[in-house]
C-alpha positions in Angstrom: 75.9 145.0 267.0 78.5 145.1 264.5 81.8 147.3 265.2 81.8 150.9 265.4 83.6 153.2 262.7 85.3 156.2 264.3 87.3 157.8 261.6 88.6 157.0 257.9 92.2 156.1 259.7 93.2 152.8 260.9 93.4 152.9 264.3 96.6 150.8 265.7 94.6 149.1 267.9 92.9 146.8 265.5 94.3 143.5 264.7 96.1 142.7 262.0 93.8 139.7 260.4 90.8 142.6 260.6 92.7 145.0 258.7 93.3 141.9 255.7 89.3 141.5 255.6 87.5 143.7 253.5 85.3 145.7 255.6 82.0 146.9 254.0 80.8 150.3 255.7 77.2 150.5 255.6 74.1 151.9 257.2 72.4 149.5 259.4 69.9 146.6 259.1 66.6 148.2 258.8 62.6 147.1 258.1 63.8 143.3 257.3 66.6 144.5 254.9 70.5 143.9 255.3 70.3 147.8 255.2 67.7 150.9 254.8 69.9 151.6 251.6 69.5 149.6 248.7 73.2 150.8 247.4 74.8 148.9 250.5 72.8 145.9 249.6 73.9 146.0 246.1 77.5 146.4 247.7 76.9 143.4 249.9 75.9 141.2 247.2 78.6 142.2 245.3 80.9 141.1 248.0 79.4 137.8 248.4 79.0 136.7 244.6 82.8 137.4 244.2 83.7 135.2 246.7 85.5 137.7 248.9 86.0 137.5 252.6 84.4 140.9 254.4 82.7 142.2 257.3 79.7 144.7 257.8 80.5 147.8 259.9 77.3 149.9 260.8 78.0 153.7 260.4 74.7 156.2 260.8 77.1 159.4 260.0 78.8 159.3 256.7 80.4 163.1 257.1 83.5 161.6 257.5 83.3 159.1 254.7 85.0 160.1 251.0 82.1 161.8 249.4 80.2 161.6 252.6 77.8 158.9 251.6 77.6 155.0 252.5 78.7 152.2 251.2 82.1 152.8 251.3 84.5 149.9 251.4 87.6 149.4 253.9 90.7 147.8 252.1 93.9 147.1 253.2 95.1 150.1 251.4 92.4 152.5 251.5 88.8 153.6 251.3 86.4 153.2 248.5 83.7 154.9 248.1 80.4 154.2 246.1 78.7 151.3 244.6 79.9 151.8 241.4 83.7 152.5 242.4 83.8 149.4 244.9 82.5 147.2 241.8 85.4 148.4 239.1 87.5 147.4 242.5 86.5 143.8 243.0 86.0 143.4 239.2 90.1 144.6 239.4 90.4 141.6 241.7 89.0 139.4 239.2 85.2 139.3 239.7 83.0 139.1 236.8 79.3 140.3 237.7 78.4 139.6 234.0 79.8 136.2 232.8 78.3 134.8 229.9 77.0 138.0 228.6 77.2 139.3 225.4 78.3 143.2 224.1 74.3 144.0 223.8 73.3 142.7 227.1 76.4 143.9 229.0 74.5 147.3 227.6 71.2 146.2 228.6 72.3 145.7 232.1 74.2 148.9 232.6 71.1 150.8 231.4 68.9 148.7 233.7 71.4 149.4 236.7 71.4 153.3 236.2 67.5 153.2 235.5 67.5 151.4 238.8 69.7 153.8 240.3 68.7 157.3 238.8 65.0 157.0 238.3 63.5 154.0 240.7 66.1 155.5 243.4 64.3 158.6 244.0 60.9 157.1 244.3 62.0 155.4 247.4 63.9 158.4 249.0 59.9 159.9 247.6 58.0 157.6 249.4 60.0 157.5 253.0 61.1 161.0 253.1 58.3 163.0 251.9 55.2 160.4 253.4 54.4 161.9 256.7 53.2 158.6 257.8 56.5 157.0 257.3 58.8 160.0 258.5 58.2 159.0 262.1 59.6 155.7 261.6 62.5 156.4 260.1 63.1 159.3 262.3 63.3 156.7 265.3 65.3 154.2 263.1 68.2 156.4 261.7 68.6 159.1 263.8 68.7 157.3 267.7 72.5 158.3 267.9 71.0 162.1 268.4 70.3 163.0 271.6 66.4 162.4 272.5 66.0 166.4 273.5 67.6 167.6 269.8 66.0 164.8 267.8 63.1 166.3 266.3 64.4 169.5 265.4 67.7 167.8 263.9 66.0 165.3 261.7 63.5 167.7 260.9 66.3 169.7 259.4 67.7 166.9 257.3 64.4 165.7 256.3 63.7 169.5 254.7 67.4 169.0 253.0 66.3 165.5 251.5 62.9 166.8 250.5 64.7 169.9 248.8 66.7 168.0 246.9 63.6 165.6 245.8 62.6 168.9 244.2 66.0 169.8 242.7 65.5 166.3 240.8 62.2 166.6 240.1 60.7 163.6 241.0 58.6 166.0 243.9 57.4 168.1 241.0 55.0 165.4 239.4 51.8 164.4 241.4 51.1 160.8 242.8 49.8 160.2 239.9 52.1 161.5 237.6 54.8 159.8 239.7 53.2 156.4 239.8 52.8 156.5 235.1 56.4 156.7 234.9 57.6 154.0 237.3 55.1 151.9 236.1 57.1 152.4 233.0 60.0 151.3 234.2 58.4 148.4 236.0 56.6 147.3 232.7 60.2 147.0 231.3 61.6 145.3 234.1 58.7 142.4 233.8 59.3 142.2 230.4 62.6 140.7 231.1 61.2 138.5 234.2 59.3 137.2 231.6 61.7 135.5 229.6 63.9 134.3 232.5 64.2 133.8 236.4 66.8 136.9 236.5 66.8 139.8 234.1 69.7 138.0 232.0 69.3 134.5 231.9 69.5 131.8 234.3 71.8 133.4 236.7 71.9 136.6 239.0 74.4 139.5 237.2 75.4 143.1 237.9 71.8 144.4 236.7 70.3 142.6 239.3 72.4 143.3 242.3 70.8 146.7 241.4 67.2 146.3 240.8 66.6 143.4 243.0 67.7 145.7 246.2 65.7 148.3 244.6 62.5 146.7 244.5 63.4 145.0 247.6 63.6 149.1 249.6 60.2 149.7 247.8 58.5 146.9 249.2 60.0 147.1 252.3 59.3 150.8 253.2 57.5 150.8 257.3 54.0 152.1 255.8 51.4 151.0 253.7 52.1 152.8 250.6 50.2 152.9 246.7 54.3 152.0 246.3 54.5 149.1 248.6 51.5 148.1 247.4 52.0 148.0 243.7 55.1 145.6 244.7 53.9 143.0 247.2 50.6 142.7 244.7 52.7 142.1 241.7 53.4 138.2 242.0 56.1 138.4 239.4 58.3 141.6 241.1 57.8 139.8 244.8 58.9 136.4 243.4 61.9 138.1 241.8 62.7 140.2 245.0 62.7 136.6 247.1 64.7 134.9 244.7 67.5 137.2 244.5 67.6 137.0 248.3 67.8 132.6 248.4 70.4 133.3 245.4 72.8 135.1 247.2 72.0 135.4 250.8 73.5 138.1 253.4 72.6 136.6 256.7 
């Protein structure tokens, strides 16, 4: 078991060679992955494509995390919070997620990314929040640090929250299959590019895929059997894709 994160501070007691690692605070391994959210993966393979030396630190309560959400990244200096923050960080520290890429597919990539993020994103939270076959599982995979008498009625609580704000975004609104026409939208475009290449801009993995490879990845990976999982592990070309991004840069 990785170390435990009490507070954002640094307590004194930790050596100084840990403080110089970058420490990478994220929820834990679940359902095969390197974590249950496909934003700490990105994170991780961020981390590992730029060459930089970190650690994991498994954290199931982000309240006291800037922005109180996971990943969040330890520095020497400070905290960083969010996928998108930690990657203008490393990029700072001279990482480039996109060599070899052009103006237009530097735009490509950041519209695949936040397609990825803001639209594919919300099916998963969809299909593991809202499924009542899958809520037991991940009841009894993220919330064991409650208390077995307060459990139920504690996750149940959050679980109402999360499927409130499924609602708020809309992607609750639609039926199955009004939900399952417009990501097969988005999965027709991301084939398209599979199509032409081994990665979705050229020969080698970039930014967009350290985004939509972890993203397919949590779809296919969700504990049930799912019209989602299914459409993923029966589509040769998105399961190939998933597999190769995890042989290309690999977090175990």
């Amino acid at each position: 078991m990785s170390e435990t994160v009490i507070s954002q501070a640094y307590p004194s007691d930790i050596p100084i060679m840990e403080l110089m690692m970058l420490t990478l605070l994220t929820f834990p391994s679940a359902f095969g992955l390197f974590s249950a959210s496909p934003f700490c993966v990105k994170t991780a393979l961020m981390l590992q494509r730029a060459g930089q030396r970190w650690q994991r630190s498994d954290l199931l309560d982000p309240r006291k995390m800037p922005h109180q959400k996971l990943p969040v990244l330890r520095t020497p200096e400070r905290l960083i919070p969010d996928s998108d923050l930690i990657r203008e960080w490393l990029e700072s520290q001279g990482a480039d997620f996109d060599a070899g890429l052009n103006g237009l597919q530097k735009a490509q990539s950041r519209t695949l990314i936040r397609m990825a993020e803001e639209h594919l994103y919300f099916h998963v939270v969809q299909d593991r929040w809202a499924n009542d076959e899958v809520w037991p599982i991940l009841r009894d995979t993220f919330f064991t640090v409650i208390p077995a008498l307060i459990r139920k009625p504690v996750s149940n609580s959050i679980r109402k929250s999360v499927v409130k704000g499924l609602a708020f975004q809309g992607v609750s609104r639609f039926s199955p299959a009004e939900r399952q026409d417009r990501l097969e939208r988005d999965l027709e475009a991301i084939s398209t590019y599979l199509w032409q290449s081994p990665y979705l801009m050229g020969e080698e993995p970039t930014s967009a895929d350290m985004s939509v490879g972890p993203m397919l990845a949590a779809m296919r990976a969700t504990p049930s059997d799912t019209p989602l999982t299914r459409r993923i592990k029966q589509d040769k070309l998105l399961s190939s894709y998933i597999d190769r991004m995890e042989q290309a840069i690999p977090l175990s």
